[in-house]
C-alpha positions in Angstrom: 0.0 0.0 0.0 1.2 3.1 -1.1 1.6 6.8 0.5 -0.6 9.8 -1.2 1.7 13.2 -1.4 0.1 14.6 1.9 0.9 10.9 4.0 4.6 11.2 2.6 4.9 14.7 3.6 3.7 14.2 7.3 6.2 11.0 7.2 8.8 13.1 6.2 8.2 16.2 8.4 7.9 18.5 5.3 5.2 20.4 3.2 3.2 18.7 0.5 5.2 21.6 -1.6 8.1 20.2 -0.7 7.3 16.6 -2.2 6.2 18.0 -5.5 9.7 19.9 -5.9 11.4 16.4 -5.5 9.3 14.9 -8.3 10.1 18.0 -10.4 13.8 17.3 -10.2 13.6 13.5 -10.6 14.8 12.7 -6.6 10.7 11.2 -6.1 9.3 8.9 -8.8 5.4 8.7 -8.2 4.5 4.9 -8.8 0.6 5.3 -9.4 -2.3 7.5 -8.5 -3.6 5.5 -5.5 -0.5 5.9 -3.1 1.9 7.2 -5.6 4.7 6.9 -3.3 6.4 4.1 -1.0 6.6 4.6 2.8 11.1 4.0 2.3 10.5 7.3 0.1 10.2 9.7 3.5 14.1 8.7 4.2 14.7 10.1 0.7 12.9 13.1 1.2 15.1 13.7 4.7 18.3 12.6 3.3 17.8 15.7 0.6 17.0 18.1 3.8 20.2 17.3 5.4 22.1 17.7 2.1 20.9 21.6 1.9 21.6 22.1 5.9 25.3 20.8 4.9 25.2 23.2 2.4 24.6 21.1 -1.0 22.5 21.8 -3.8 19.8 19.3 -4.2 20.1 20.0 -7.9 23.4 18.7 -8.1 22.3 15.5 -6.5 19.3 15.0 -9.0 21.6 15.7 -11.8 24.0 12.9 -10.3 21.1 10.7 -10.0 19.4 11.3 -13.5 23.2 10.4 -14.9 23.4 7.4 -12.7 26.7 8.2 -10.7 24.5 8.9 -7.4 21.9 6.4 -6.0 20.8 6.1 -2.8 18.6 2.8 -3.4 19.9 1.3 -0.5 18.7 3.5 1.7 15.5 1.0 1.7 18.0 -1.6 2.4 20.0 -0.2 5.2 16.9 1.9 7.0 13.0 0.5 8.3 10.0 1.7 6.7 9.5 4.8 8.3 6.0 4.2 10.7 3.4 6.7 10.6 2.4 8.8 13.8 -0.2 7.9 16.2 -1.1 8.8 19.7 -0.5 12.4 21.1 1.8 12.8 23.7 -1.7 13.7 25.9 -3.5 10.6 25.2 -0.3 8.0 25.9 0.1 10.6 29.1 -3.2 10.0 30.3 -3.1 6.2 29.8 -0.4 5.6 32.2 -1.0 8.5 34.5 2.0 10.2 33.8 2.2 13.8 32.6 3.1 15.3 28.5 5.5 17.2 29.8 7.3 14.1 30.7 6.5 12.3 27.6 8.2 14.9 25.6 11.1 15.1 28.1 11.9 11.2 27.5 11.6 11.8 23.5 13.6 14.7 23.6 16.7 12.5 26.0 16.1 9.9 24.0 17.2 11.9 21.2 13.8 11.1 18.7 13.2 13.9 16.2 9.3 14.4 16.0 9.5 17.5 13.7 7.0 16.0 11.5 4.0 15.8 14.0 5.1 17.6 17.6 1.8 16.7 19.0 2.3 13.2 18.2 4.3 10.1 18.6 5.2 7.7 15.8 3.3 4.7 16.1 7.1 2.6 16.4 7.8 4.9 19.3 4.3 3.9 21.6 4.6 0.5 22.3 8.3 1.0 24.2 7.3 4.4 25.9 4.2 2.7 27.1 6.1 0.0 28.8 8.7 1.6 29.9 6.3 4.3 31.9 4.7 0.9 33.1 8.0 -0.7 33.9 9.0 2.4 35.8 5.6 3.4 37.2 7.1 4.2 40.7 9.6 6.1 39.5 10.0 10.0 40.0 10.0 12.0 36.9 13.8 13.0 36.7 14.6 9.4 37.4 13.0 8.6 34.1 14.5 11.2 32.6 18.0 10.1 34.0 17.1 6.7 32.4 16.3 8.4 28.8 19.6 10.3 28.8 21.7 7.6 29.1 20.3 5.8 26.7 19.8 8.6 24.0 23.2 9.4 24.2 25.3 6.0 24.2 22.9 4.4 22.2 23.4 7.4 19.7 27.6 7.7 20.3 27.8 3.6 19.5 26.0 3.9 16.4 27.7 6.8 15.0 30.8 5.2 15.8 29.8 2.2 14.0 28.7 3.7 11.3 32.0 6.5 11.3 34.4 3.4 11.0 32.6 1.7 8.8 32.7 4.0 6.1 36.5 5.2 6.9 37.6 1.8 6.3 35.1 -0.8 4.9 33.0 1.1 2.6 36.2 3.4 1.7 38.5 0.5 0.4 35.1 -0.5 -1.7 35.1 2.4 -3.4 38.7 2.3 -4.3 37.9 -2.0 -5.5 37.4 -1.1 -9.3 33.8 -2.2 -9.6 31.5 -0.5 -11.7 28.3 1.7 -10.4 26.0 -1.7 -10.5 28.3 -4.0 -9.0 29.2 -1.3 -6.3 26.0 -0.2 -5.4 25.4 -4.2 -4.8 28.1 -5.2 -3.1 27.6 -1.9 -0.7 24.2 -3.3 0.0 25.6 -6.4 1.3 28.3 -5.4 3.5 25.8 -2.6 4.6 23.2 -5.6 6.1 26.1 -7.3 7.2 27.7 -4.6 8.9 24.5 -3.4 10.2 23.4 -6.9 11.6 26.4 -7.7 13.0 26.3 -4.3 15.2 23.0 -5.1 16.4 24.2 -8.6 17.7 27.4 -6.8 19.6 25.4 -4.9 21.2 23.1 -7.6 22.5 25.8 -9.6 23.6 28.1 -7.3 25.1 25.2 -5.4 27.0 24.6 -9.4 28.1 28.3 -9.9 29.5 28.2 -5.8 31.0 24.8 -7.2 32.8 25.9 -10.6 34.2 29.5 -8.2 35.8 27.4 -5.8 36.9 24.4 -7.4 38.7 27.3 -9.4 41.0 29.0 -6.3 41.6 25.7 -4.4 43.1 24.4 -7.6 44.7 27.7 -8.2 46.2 28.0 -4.5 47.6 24.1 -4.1 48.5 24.1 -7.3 51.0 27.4 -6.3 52.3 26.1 -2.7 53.1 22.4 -4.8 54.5 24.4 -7.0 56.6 26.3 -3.6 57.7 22.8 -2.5 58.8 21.8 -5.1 60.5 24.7 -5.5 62.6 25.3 -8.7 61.6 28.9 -7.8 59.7 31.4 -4.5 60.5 31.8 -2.3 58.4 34.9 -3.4 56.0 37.9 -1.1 56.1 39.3 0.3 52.8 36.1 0.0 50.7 36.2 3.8 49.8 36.4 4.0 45.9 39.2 5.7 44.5 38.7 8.8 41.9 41.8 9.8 39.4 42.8 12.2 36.7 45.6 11.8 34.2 46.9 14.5 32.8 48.9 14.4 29.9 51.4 17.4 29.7 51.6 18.9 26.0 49.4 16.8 24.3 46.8 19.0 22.8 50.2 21.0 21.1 51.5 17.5 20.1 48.4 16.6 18.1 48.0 20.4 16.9 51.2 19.9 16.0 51.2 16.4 14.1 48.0 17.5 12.1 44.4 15.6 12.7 45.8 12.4 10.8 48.4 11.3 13.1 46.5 13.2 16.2 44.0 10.6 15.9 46.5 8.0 15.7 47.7 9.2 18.7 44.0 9.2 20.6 43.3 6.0 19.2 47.4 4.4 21.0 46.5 6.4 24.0 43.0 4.8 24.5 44.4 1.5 24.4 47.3 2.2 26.3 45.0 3.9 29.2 42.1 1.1 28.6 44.8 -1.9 29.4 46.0 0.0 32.1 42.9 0.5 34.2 41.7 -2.2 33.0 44.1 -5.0 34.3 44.3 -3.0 38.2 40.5 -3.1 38.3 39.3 0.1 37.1 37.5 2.0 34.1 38.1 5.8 32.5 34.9 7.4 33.0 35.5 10.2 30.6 38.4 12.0 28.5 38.8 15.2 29.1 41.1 16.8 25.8 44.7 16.5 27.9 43.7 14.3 30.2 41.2 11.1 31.1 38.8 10.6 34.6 38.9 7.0 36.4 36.9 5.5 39.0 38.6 2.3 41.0 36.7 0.7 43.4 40.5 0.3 45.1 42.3 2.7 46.0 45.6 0.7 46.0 44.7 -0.5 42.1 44.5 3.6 41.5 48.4 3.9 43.1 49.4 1.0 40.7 47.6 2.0 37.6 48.9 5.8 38.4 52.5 4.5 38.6 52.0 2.3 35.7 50.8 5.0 33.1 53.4 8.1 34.4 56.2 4.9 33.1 55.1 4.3 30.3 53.4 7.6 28.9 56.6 8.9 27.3 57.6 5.4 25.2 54.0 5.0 24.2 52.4 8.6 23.3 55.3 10.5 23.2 54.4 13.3 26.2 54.8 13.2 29.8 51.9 12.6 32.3 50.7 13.3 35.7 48.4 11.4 38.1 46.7 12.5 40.9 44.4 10.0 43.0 41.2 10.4 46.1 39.5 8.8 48.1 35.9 8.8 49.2 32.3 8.7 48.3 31.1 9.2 45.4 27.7 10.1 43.7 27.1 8.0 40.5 24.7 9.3 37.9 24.1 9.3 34.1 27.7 6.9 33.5 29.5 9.3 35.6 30.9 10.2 39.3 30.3 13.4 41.2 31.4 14.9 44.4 33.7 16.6 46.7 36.5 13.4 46.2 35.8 14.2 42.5 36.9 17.6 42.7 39.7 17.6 45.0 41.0 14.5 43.1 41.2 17.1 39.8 42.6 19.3 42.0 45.6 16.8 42.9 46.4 16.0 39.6 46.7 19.9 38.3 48.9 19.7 41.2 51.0 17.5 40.0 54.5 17.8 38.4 55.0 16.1 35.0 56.2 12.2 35.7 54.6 12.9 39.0 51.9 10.4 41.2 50.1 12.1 43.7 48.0 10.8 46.0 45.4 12.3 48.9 46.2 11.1 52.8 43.0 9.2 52.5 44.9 7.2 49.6 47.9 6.4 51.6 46.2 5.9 54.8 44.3 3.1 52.8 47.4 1.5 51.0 47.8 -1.6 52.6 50.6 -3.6 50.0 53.9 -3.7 49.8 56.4 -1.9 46.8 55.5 1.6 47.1 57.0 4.5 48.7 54.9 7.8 50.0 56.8 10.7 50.9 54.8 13.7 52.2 54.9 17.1 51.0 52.1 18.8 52.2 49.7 20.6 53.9 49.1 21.9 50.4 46.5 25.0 50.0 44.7 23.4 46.1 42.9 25.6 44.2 39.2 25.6 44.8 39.4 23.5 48.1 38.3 25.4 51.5 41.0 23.5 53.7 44.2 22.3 52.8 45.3 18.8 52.0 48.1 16.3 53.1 49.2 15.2 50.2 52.2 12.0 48.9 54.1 11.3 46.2 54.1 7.8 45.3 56.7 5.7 43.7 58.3 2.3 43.5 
């Protein structure tokens, strides 16, 4: 069953105008007069919007069509049929007991364009909202939000990156293979649906192996902290989390320097060397931060060892110098990342820091409790944007 012109338009989030000037230049082909267009046709329409917001002349791409260097057939391959919309944000509101404000709030974090029809949800988009306000039916309205947010925005990051790589490498070498326009535009489609279904599977799977880690982890630390209140266990000593910041000293000018080629040659070897790292002590970078990268640990000790580990090895591996500074404390864990005052005053540490230098708060050392490393004290230090001032250590081997 076809689309009429006004049907594509909504699907498309433009005018009816809109769709006519695309069948004047070629880019729409009307099939009949009952549903003259296909419901894949609205991705067409949207791909030649975001050609004239990057600053492309659509008539370019028709004449590249109408000469049959340009096709974008697999668009219908590669992308759903787009669904129509449905219930207003009101009416799935009402149904659950929830407010519209809040429906809009979880479509906007989850990063859903609904340009076409702002009153309404596509009928795709219902069936998930709907459960997931049922699902969550207890909890508060910024909770939800919370929950939207970080999905929106990794969900988003991991397909772009996908889909970055991809065509860098895979779909780049293709074009460079020799084949003519037919045999490329097939041989695109297949690694497309390959590449495509493959992603969905890692994602599935590694979102399984993330799950099974992480459910021991929280049922591990919630019955220790409810036998804790029930005064059946002590508390255990040392199981303040540690917070660090490397900081890598000239490496913005080294990659300015280098050019964007070879500076993201240099990102991608300091990722891996900073991944293995944390890694193999026990602990995960929360965040780069341009010169630098954020760590959580739920050790303290591993934070020491990873510190030591990375202001070593820094020079051999990404050619600059580093700096590590290392708290201890609570910690306030929202949205994929760590807040608080151990946080800060771990930031605080590392600016501290001398170049091929690991500093460490007294709650650090006080909580060391191995063998191999060295602390020499050489504070009270005043830090920047901390009230009192801090005992602070070097550590090294």
């Amino acid at each position: 069953m076809g689309l009429s012109e006004a049907e594509l338009a909504e699907r498309s989030g433009c005018s009816i105008e809109r769709v006519r000037e695309l069948v004047r230049f070629g880019i729409l082909v009307p099939r009949d007069e009952n549903g003259p267009f296909a419901a894949k046709d609205a991705h067409r329409v949207r791909l030649m919007h975001a050609f004239e917001g990057a600053g492309i002349d659509i008539e370019l791409i028709a004449r590249g069509i109408a000469s049959g260097k340009l096709s974008y057939e697999n668009l219908a391959l590669f992308l759903p049929e787009p669904a129509a919309f449905s219930k207003s944000y009101e009416d799935l509101a009402e149904e659950v007991g929830r407010s519209p404000t809040l429906v809009r709030r979880l479509i906007r974090e989850f990063g859903l364009p609904q340009a076409a029809a702002e009153d309404r949800l596509r009928e795709d988009d219902v069936p998930l909202v709907l459960e997931l306000l049922t699902v969550w039916a207890d909890a508060e309205d910024d909770e939800l939000t919370r929950l939207a947010r970080a999905y929106g925005q990794n969900i988003r990051r991991l397909v772009a990156s996908d889909l970055e790589i991809a065509s860098g490498s895979l779909f780049a070498r293709l074009r460079q293979s020799g084949l003519s326009d037919e045999e490329m535009r097939n041989a695109a489609g297949d690694l497309g649906l390959r590449v495509m279904s493959l992603g969905e599977r890692l994602m599935l799977w590694l979102r399984d192996r993330h799950l099974e880690h992480e459910i021991l982890a929280n049922t591990v630390q919630n019955t220790e902290e409810y036998l804790y209140e029930l005064g059946i266990a002590p508390e255990r000593e040392g199981r303040l989390p540690a917070i660090a910041f490397l900081d890598l000293t000239g490496y913005t000018a080294l990659t300015e320097e280098r050019g964007d080629e070879a500076g993201a040659d240099l990102a991608d070897r300091l990722a891996e060397f900073v991944n293995q790292a944390a890694q193999s002590h026990g602990g995960h970078p929360v965040k780069w931060l341009g010169d630098g990268v954020m760590f959580y640990f739920p050790d303290p000790a591993a934070a020491v060892s990873t510190g030591l580990e990375l202001v070593e090895e820094a020079p051999a591996v990404i050619d600059v110098r580093a700096r590590f500074g290392v708290n201890a404390g609570r910690v306030i864990f929202r949205d994929g990342d760590y807040f608080g005052r151990t946080v800060n005053v771990a930031s605080r540490i590392a600016d501290y820091a001398r170049p091929g230098e690991v500093l460490v708060s007294d709650d650090v050392k006080d909580l060391w409790k191995g063998d191999g490393v060295r602390f020499e004290p050489i504070g009270p230090v005043a830090l920047k944007g901390v009230r009192d001032e801090l005992k602070l250590y070097t550590a090294s081997r």
